[in-house]
C-alpha positions as CSV (number, residue, x, y, z in Angstrom):
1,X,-32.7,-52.6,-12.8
2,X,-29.1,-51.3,-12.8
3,X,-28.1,-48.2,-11.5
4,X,-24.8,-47.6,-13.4
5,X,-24.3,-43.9,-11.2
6,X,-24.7,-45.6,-7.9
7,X,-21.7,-45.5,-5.9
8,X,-21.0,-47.1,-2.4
9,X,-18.5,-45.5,-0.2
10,X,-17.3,-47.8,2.5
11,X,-14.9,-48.7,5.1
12,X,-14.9,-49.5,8.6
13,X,-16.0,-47.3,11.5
14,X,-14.2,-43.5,11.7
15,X,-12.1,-44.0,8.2
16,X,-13.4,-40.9,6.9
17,X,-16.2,-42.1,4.8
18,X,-19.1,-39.1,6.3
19,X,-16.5,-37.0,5.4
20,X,-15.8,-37.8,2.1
21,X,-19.4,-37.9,1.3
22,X,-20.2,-34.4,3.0
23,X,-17.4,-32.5,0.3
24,X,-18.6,-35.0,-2.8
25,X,-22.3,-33.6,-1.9
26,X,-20.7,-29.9,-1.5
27,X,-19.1,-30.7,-5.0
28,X,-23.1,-31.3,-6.1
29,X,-23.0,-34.9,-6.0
30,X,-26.3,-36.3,-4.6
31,X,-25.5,-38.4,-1.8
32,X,-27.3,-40.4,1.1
33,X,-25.8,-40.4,4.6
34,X,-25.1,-43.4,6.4
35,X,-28.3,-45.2,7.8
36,X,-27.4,-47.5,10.3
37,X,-26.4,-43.9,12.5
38,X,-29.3,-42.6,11.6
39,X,-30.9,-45.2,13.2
40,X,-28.8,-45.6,16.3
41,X,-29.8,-42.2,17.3
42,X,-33.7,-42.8,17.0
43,X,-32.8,-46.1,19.0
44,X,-30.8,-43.8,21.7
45,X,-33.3,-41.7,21.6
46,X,-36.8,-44.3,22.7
47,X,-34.3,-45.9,24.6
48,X,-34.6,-48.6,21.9
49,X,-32.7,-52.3,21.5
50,X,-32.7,-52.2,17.9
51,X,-28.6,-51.6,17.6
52,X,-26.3,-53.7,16.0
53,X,-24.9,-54.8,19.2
54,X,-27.7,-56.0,21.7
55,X,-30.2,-56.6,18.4
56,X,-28.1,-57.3,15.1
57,X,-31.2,-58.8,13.1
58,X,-33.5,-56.2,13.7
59,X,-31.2,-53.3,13.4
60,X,-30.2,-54.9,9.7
61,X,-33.5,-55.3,8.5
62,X,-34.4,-51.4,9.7
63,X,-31.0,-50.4,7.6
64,X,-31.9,-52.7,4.9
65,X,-35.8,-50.9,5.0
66,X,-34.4,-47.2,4.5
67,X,-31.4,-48.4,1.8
68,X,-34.0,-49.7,-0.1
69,X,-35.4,-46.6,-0.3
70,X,-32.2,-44.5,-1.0
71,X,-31.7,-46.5,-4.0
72,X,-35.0,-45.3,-5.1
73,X,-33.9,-41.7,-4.1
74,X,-31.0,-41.8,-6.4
75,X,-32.7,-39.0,-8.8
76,X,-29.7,-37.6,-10.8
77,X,-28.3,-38.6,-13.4
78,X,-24.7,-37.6,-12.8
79,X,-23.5,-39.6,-9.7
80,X,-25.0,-40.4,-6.5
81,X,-23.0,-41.9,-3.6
82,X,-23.8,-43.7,-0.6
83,X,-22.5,-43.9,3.0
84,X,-22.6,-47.6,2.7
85,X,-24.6,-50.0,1.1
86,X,-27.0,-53.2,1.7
87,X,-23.7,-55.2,1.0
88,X,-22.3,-53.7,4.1
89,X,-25.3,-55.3,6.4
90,X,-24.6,-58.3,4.6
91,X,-21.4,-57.8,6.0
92,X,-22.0,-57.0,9.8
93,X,-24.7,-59.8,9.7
94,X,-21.9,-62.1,8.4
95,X,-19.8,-60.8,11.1
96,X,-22.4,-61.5,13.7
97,X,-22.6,-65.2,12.6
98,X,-26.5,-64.6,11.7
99,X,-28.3,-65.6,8.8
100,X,-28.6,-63.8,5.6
101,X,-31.8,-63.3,4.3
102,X,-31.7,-63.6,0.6
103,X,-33.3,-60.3,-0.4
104,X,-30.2,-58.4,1.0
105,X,-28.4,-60.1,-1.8
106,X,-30.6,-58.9,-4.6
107,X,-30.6,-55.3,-3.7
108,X,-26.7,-55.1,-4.0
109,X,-27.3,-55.7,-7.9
110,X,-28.9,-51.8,-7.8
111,X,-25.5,-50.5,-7.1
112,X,-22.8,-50.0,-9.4
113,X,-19.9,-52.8,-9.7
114,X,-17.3,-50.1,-8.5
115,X,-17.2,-49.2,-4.8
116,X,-14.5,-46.9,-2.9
117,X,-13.2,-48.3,0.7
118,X,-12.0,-46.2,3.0
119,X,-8.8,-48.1,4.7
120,X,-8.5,-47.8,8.6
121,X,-6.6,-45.0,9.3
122,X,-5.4,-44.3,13.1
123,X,-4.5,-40.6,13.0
124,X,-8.2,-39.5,11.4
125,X,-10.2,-42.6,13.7
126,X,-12.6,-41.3,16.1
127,X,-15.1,-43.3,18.4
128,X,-18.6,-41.8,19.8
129,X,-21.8,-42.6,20.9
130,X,-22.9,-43.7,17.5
131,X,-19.9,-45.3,16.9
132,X,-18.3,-46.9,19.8
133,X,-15.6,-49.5,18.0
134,X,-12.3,-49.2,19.0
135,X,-9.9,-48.7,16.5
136,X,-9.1,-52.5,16.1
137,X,-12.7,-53.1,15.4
138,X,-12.8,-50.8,12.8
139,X,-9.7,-52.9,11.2
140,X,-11.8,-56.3,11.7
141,X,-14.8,-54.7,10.0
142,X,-12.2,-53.5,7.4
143,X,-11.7,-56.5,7.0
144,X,-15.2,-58.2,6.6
145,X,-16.7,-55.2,4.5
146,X,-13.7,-55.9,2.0
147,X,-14.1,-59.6,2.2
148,X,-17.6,-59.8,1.5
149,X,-18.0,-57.0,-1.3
150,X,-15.4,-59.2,-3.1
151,X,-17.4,-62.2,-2.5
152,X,-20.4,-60.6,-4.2
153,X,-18.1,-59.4,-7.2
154,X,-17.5,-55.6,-6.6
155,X,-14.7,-54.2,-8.0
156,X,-13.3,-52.8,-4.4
157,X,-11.2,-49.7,-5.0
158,X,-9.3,-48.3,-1.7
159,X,-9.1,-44.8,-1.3
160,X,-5.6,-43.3,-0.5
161,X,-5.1,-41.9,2.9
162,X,-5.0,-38.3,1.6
163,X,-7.0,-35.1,2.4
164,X,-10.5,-35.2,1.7
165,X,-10.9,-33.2,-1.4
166,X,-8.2,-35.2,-2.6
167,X,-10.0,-38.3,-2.2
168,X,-12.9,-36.3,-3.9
169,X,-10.4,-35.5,-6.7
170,X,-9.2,-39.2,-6.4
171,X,-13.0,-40.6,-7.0
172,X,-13.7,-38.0,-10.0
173,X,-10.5,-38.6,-11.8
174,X,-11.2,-42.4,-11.2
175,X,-14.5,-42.2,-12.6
176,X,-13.7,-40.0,-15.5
């Protein structure tokens, strides 16, 4: 099945995508927050190992687990975006020089073909105890995330460094 309102919004760590996807939902988009912090709370919080840097292969199949089940979520029929998608885990796993398992692949059909990146962008970048990349990570991941979503044949759109509801404004008009 292909979800033609499925959107990904993506980009590496602090470029504004929680952002973006906080005014498209106040705009009555449906929209699914970003799992893999979801899940590096819970892990922060048991005092777990399951985070993407002291247990990379677990934490990706946890994030792949609950993306699954966002896509099944998606109930509108108007647009529904996502901060991130199972490409980006293919991504980090990449990244992490482990091996992909092949149903990571098959999910990313579910999405649509067009997905917004958020570019690195210094003066909005913020680090915390969910995210702690420094900025020059972010630009490797950047890097990866781009990379690999053209690999799988996304049409990768990059967002403007604007205000957010301009980028909101930007992804409407673009969709239109």
């Amino acid at each position: 099945m292909v979800a033609n309102n499925r959107y990904i919004i993506t980009g590496g760590p602090g470029s504004g995508k929680s952002s973006l996807l906080n005014a498209l939902i106040r705009r009555g988009y449906q929209g699914f927050e970003e799992i893999s912090r979801v899940v590096i709370r819970e892990q922060h919080q048991i005092n777990g190992d399951k985070l993407p840097w002291k247990n990379l292969a677990d934490f990706a199949e946890i994030c792949f687990e609950r993306m699954e089940k966002q896509l099944n979520d998606c109930y509108s029929t108007n647009f529904c975006f996502y901060d991130r998608g199972i490409p980006d885990i293919i991504a980090y796993v990449r990244r992490g020089k482990l091996k992909i398992p092949k149903k990571y692949f098959e999910k990313c059909k579910q999405y649509n073909s067009i997905v917004f990146i958020a570019p690195p962008w210094q003066d909005i970048f913020i680090n915390d105890a969910e995210r702690p990349e420094s900025f020059s990570d972010s630009l490797e991941i950047y890097h990866f995330l781009k990379d690999t979503y053209l690999e799988l044949g996304f049409n990768v759109v990059e967002l403007p460094k604007i205000s957010i509801q301009e980028r909101v404004d930007f992804i409407e008009n673009y969709l239109a």
